[in-house]
N, C-alpha and C positions, 0 to 999 in steps of 0.2 A: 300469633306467631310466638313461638316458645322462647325463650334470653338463647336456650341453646343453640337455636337453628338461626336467630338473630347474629350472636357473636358468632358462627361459620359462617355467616351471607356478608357480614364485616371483614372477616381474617381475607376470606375469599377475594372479595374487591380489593382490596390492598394489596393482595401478593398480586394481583393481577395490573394493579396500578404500577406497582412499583418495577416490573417485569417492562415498561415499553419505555420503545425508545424517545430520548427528549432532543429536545433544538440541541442541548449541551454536547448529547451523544454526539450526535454530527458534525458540530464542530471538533472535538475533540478526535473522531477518527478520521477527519479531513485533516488536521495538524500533523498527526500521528502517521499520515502517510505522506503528506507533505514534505516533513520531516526524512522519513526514513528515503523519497523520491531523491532530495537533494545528495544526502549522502551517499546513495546509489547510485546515482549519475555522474556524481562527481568521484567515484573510484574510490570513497571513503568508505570501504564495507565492514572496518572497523566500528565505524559509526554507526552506517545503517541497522547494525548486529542489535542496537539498542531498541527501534523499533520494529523488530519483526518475529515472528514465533519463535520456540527454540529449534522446533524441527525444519523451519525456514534456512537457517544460519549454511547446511551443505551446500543451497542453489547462494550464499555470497563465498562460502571457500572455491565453487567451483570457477565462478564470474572472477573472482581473485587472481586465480592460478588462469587463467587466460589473458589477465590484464601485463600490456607491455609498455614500455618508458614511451612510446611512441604513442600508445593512448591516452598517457598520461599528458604528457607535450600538449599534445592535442587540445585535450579539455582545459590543461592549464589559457589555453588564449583562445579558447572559444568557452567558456561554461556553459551548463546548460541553463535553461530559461523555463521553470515551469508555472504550469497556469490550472487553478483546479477548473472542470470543464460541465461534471455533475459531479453527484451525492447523492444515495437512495438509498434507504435500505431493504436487504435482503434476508430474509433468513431469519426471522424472528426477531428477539431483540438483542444479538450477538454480532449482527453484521452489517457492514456496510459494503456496498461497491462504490469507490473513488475512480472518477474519470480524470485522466490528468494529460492537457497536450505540452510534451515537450518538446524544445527545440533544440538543437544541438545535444542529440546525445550521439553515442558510440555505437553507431550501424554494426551488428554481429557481422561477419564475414565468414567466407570459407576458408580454411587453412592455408596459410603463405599467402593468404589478401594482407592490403595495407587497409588498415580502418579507418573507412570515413565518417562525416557527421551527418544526421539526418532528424528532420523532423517528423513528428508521429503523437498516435491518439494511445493511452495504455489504460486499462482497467485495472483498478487494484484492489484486493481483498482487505478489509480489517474487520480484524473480531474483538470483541472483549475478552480478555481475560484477566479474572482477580481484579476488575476496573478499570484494568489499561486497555488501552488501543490498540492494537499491533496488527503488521499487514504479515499477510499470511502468503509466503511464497510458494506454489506449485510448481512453479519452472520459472526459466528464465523469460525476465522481463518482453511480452514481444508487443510490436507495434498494431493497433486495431485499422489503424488507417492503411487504406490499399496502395499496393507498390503503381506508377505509373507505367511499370515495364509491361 
């Protein structure tokens, strides 16, 4: 074998090494949605804004502009209570899916309902970017677990 085709069978395994994901990974985008879970449930979407894409940030102005002192009331004496439930990853070495059961969150409602609390299974996206964590919002938050209705 030539140094040349040596040092490319070398470069090769190292970029390919350094490219998967580690135990680290996973913790740190279970945190990172954790993280961004508690702020989210708790009507902090100032906060959450820190762990989630930039193109995520419209689905927390929209959840914003829907939130009412009566939601608020709410979670203030009941908060929410979450629990990570899996951890897998998806999608190369970019992603993870976070399964997380809450309890006590804000039941969406139909317009002129009063909002109750409910508990529920949710999937969350995190990807890497630039080394951070961040969960990746496509819509709003919905619950995996089936309605008993």
């Amino acid at each position: 074998m030539t140094y040349k085709r040596f040092f490319s069978l070398i470069c090769v395994t190292g970029l390919l090494m350094s490219c998967q994901l580690t135990p680290d990974d996973e913790s740190k985008a279970q945190d990172a949605v954790e993280k961004w879970a508690a702020a989210y449930f708790s009507c902090d979407f100032h906060d959450a804004a820190r762990y989630c894409t930039p193109e995520s940030e419209r689905w927390l102005r929209f959840a914003a502009s829907n939130t009412t002192q009566h939601d608020l009331d709410l979670l203030s004496a009941h908060p929410a209570n979450i629990n990570v439930e899996d951890c897998y990853a998806a999608g190369g070495d970019t992603l993870y899916v976070v399964r997380l059961s809450i309890e006590n969150y804000l039941k969406p409602t139909t317009l002129g309902d009063t909002t109750t609390l409910a508990d529920g299974l949710f999937d969350f996206i995190a990807v890497r970017r630039d080394g951070q964590w961040l969960v990746r919002m496509e819509d709003l938050p919905r619950s995996e677990k089936q309605s008993r209705d």
